[in-house]
Residue frames relative to the residue before (quaternion, step in Angstrom):
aa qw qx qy qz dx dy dz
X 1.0000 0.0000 0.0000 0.0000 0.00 0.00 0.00
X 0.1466 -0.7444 0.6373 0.1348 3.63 -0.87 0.79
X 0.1711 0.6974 -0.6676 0.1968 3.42 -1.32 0.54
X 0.0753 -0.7011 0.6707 0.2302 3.25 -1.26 -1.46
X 0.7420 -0.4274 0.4193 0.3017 3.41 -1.15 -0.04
X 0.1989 -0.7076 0.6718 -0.0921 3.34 -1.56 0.99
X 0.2602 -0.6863 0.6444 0.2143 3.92 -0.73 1.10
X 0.2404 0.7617 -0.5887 -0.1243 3.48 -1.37 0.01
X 0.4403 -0.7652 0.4683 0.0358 2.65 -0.82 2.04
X 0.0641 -0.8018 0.5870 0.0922 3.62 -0.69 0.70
X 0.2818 -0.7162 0.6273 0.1186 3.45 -1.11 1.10
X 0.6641 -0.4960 0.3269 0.4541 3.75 -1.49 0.30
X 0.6437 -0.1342 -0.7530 -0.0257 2.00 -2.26 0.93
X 0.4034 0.8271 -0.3627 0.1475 3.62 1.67 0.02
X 0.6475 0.5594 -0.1481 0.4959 3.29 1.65 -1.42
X 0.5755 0.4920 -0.3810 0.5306 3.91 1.11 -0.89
X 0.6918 0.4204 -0.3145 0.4957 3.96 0.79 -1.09
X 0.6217 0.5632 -0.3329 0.4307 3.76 0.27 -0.79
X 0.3795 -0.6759 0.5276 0.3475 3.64 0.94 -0.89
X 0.7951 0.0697 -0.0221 0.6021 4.03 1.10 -0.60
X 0.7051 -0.4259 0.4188 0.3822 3.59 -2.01 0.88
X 0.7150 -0.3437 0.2081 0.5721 3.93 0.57 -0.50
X 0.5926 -0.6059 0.5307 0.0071 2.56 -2.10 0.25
X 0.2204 -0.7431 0.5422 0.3245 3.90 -1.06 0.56
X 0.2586 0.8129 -0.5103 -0.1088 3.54 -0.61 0.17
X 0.5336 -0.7136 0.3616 0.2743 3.53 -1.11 0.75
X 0.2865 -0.8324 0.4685 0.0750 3.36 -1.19 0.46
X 0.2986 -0.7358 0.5236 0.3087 3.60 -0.73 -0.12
X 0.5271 -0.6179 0.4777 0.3351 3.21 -1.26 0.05
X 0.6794 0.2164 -0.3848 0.5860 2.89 -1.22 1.99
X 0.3109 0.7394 -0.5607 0.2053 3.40 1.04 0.01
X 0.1033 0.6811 -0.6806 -0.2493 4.01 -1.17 -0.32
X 0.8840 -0.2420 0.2845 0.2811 2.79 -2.02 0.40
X 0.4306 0.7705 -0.0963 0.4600 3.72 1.37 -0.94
X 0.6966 0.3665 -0.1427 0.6000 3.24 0.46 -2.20
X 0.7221 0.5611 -0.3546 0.1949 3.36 0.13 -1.37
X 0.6269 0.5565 -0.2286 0.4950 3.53 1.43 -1.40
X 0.8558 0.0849 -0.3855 0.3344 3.12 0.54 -0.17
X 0.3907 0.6429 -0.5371 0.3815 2.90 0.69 0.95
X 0.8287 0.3277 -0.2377 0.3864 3.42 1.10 -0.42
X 0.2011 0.7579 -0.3089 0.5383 2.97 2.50 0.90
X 0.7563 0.3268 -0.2644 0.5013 3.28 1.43 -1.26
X 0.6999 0.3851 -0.4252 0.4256 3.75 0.66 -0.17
X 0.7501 0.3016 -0.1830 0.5593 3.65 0.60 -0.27
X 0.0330 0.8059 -0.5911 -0.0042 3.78 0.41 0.68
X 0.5349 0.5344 -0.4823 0.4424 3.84 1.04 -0.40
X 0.5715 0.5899 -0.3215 0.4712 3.86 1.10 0.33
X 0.7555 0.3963 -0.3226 0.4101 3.11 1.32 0.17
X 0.5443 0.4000 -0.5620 0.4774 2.84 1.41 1.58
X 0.7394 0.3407 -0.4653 0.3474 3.05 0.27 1.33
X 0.6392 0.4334 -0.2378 0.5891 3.13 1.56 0.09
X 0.1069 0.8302 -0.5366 0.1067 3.84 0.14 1.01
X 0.1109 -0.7872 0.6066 -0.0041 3.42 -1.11 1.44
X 0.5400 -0.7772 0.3053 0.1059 2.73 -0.64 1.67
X 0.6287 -0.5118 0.2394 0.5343 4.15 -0.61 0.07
X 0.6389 0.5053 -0.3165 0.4862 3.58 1.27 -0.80
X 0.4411 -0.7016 0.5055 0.2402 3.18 1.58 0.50
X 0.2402 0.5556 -0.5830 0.5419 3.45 0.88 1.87
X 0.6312 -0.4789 0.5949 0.1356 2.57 -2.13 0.63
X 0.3870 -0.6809 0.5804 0.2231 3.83 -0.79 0.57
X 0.2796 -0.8752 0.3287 0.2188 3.87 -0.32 0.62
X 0.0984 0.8861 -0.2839 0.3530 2.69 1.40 1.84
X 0.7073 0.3286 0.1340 0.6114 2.21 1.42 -1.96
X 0.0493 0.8438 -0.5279 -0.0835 3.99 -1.10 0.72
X 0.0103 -0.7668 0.6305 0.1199 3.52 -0.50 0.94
X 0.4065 -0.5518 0.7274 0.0350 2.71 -2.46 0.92
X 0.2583 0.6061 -0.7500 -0.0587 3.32 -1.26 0.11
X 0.7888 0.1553 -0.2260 0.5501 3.70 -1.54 1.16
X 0.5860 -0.6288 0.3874 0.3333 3.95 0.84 0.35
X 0.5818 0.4304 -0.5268 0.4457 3.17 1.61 1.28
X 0.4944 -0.5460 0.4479 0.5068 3.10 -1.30 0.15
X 0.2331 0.8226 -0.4880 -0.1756 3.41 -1.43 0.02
X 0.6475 -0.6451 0.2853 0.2885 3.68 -1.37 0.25
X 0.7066 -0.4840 0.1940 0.4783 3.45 -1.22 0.06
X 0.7381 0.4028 -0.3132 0.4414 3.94 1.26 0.15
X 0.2832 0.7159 -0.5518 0.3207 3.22 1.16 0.70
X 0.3166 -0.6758 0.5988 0.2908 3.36 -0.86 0.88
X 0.3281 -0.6014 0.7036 0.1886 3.68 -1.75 0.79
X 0.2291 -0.6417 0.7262 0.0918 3.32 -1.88 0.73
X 0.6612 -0.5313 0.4170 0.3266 3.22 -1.72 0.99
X 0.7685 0.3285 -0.1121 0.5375 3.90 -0.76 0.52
X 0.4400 0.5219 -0.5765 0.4491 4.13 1.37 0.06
X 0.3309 -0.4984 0.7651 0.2381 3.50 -1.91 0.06
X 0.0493 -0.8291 0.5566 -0.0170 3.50 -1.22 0.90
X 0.0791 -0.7707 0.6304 0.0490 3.73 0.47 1.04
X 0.2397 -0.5786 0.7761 -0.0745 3.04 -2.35 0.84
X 0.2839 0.6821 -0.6034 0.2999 3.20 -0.49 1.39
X 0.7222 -0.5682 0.2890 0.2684 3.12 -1.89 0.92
X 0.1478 -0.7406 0.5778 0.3095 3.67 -0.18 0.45
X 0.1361 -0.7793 0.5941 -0.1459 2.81 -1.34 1.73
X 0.3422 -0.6973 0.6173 0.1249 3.92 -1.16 1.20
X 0.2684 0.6952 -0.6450 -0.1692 3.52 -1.44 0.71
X 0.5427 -0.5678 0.5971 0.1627 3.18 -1.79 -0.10
């Protein structure tokens, strides 16, 4: 398998549920953003009560990820060596 690695940085309530600040996990090439979640759906299922993908196999707009300080969706492709944070998408006033 060729690929490489991916940080993912969890923010609260993601990091208190997860058990740690983030995580290394590996990827293939062509991976997207998608592949990853559920891959990390399978090592931390207690995450899948706050992170909930949806049948169109969406994101719930609960949750916002970033990788490179953009937002992005479940078909964003990931590169070896990106940082991917998971945090609550939050509104203020």
């Amino acid at each position: 398998m060729s690929g490489g690695i991916v940080k993912v940085k969890f923010y609260s309530p993601y990091d208190r549920l997860a058990g740690v600040p983030e995580v290394l996990i590996e990827i293939r090439d062509g991976a997207t953003v998608g592949d990853l979640l559920i891959k990390l759906l399978r090592m931390f299922p207690v995450l899948t009560k706050v992170i909930k993908i949806g049948d169109a196999e969406e994101l719930s707009a609960s949750t916002l990820l970033m990788a490179d300080e953009q937002v992005v969706s479940m078909g964003t492709m990931l590169s070896p060596g990106q940082d991917l944070k998971i945090m609550p998408f939050i509104l203020g006033g």
